[in-house]
N, C-alpha and C positions, 0 to 999 in steps of 0.2 A: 981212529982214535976216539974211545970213549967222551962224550960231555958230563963233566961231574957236576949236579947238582946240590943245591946247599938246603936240606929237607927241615932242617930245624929253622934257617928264614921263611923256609916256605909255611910250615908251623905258626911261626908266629904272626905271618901276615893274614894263615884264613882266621887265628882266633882275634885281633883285632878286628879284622872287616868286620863278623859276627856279631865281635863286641858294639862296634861301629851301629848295625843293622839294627842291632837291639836297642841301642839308644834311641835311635830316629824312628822305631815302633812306638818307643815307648812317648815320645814327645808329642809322637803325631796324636796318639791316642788320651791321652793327658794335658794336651796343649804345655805342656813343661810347668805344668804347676803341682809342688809336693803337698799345699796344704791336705790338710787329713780333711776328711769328708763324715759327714753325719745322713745316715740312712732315712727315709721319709719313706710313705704310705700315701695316694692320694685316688681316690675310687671318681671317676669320672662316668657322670651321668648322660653322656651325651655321643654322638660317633667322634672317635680321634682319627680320622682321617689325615693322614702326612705325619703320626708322628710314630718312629721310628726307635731299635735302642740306640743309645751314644747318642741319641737328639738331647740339644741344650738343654739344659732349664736358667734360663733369665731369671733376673729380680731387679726389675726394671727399666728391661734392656739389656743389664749386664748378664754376661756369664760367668752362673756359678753353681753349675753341675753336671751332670749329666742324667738321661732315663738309664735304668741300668735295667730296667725289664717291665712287658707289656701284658698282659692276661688278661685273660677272664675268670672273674670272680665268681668261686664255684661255688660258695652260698647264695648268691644273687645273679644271676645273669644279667640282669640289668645294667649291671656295674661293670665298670674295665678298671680293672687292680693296678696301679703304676707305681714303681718301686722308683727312687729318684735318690742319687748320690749329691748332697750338698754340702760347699762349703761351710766348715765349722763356724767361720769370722760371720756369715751373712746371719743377720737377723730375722731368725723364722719364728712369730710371735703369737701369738693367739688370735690375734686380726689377721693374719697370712690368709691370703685365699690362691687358688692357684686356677687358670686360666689356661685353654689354647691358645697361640699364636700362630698363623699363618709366619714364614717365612716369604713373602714378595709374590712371584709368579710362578715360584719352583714346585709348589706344590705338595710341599715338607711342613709341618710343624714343630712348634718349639713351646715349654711351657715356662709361664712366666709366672712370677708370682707377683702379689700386691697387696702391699700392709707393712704392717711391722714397727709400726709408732706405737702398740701396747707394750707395758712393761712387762705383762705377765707372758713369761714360758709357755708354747704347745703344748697343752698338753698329751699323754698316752691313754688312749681311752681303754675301756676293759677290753679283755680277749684279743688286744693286739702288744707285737711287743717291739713295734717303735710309734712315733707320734706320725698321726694322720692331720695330713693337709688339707681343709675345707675347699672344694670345687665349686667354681661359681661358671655357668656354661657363658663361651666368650659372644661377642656381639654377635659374631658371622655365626651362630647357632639359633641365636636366637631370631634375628633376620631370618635364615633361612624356616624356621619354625614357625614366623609372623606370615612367612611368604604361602606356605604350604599348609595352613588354615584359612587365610585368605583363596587361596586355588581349592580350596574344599569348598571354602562358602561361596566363592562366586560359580562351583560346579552346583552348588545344590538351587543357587537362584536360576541359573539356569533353566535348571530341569524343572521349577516353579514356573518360568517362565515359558516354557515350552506347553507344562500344562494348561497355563492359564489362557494363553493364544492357541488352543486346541481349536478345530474348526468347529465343534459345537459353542465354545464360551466363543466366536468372530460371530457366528452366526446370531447366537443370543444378542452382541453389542449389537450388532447393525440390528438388527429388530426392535432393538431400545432406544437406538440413535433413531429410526423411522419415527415410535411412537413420542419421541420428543418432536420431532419435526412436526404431527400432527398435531400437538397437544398446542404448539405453540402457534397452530395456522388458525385451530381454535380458537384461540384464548384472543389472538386479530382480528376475525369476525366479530367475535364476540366481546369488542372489546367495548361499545356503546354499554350493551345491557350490562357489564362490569363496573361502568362507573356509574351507570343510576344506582346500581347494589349498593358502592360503597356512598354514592348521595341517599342514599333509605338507612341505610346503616348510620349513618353520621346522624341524621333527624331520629333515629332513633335511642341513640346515645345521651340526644338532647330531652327526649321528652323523658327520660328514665333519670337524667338528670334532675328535669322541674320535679318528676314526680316523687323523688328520694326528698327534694326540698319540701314538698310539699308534708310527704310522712314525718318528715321532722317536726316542721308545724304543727300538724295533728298529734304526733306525741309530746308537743308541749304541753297545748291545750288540756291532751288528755291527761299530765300531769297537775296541772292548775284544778280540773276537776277533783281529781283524787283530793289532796290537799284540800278543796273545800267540804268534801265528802266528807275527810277526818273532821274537819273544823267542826262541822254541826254533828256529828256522831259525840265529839267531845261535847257540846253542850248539851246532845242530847243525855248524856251521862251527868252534866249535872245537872241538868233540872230534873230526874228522876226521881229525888228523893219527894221533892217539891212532889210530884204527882202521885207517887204514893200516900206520902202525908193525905192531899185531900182527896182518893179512895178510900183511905182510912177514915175519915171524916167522915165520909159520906156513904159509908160504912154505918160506922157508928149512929148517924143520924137515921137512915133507914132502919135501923133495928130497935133505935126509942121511938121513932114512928110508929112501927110493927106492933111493940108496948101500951104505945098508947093510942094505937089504933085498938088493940086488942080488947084494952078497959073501956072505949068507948063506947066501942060495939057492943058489950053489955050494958053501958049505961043507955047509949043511945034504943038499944032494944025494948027497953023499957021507955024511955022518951018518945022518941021517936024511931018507924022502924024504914021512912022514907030514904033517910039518909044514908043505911047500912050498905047499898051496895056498892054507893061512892065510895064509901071510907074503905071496905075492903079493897074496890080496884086502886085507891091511890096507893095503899099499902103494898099489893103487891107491883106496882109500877117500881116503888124506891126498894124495893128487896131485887127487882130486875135489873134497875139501874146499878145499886150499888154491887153487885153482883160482875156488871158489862166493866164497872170503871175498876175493878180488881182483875178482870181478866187483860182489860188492855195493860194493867200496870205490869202484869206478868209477862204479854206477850211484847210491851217495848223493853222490857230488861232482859228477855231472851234474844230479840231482833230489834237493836234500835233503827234499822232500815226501813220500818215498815212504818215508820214517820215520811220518810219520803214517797216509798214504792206499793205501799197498802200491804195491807192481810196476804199470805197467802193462799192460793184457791185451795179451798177444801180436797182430803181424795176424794177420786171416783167411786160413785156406789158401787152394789155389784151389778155387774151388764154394760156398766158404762164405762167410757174411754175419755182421753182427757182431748 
């Protein structure tokens, strides 16, 4: 005997389960949240290692999104393109920056953002057509970045240091370390004749000492002379008229002498002719004299020094040397 089956229960129970299967896809994948989502852009400068698509995006801790896709940025290689589905409600501001996050020990990441206390909108920059997310690379990148310039620098002191402990630069130091050794075994023998130097040096300090006082002295003195030097140079300036005056006089009196030498001599020629060669030589005595007292007058108002220091020597004839 036939078993009859009932094909339209059985109908309706594979399109429930289905129904069923679809829902529980659909939750798992959505976490059962309807809110609508807002598309983002966020170009990451750094390796994203652990993050995945369907990985979170946090906004500070919380979930509220999902990565909905990961690339490489075909104008820049530099850059990793991340497409990110977030909640409309969440505040993604102008201060948004977005970060990696490690997920614990699993070795996933998750991206989070941080900000969102400006009031102004992200904006859409040119030649994109949703708004991009500023990336700020997360600690553990930069740690690892501080770590791995440091293992640079401490590979290149190193190799500094390997040169510089080369066996020529060991051999040069101990050669230097010896000639210290001996400079210093030196310098202990010889360390009597070192302090008579610095006792000769010291007495010599002293007597450059007296003798500096001493220069000072004599540029006083020599000062004091100067100053008397002006002092009679100025008198000699004014008593110069004074000795012109009586050149001038005795000038004048030599040349009525002269006069009256002259008429004598014709009287006396006929008087007497004993007398005539006195009266000539006295005549020309005062035409000599008065002559000598005009030159002196000319040669102290060219050099009033030659009051103190006399005439100066005549030049050399010719043949002779001074």
């Amino acid at each position: 005997m036939e078993s009859k089956v009932n094909y339209t229960a059985v109908g309706v129970f594979v399109v429930l389960l289905g129904a069923l299967l679809g829902a529980m896809a659909w939750w798992l994948a959505t976490g059962g949240k309807t809110e609508p989502t807002t598309p983002y852009l966020i170009y990451a400068t750094d390796n994203v290692n652990g993050l995945r698509t369907d990985s979170s995006v946090l906004y500070r801790g919380v979930a509220v999104g999902k990565v909905a896709s990961i690339d490489i940025d075909p104008t820049n290689p530099a850059l990793i393109r991340i497409e990110v589905d977030i909640d409309r409600s969440v505040p993604v501001r102008a201060d948004t920056v977005a970060q990696l996050s490690p997920l614990g020990v699993t070795g996933l990441s998750a991206v989070n953002l941080i900000g969102g206390a400006s009031a102004r909108p992200l904006p859409t920059p040119p030649g994109e057509s949703v708004p991009v997310i500023p990336y700020r690379p997360s600690v553990f990148t930069q740690i690892e970045g501080g770590i791995n310039d440091a293992a640079v620098t401490l590979a290149r002191i190193s190799e500094r240091l390997d040169a510089l402990l080369s066996p020529a630069n060991l051999n040069a130091i101990h050669d230097t370390l010896a000639n210290v050794r001996a400079l210093s075994q030196t310098l202990a023998d010889d360390r009597r004749d070192i302090d008579a130097t610095l006792s000769n040096t010291r007495r010599t300090s002293a007597n450059l000492a007296a003798m500096s006082a001493q220069g000072e002295q004599l540029m006083a003195r020599s000062s004091q002379l100067v100053e008397r030097l002006d002092g009679v140079a100025a008198q000699l300036n004014t008593t110069m008229p004074d000795i012109a005056a009586a050149a001038d006089s005795v000038s004048r009196a030599g040349n009525g002498a002269a006069a009256f030498s002259a008429a004598g001599t014709e009287a006396m020629t006929r008087l007497q002719q004993r007398t005539l060669p006195e009266i000539d030589a006295l005549a020309r005595n005062l035409r000599q004299l008065g002559s000598q007292l005009g030159d002196l007058t000319e040669g102290l108002k060219a050099n009033p020094s030659q009051l103190l220091y006399g005439p100066p020597p005549p030049p050399p004839g010719p043949g002779e040397s001074r």
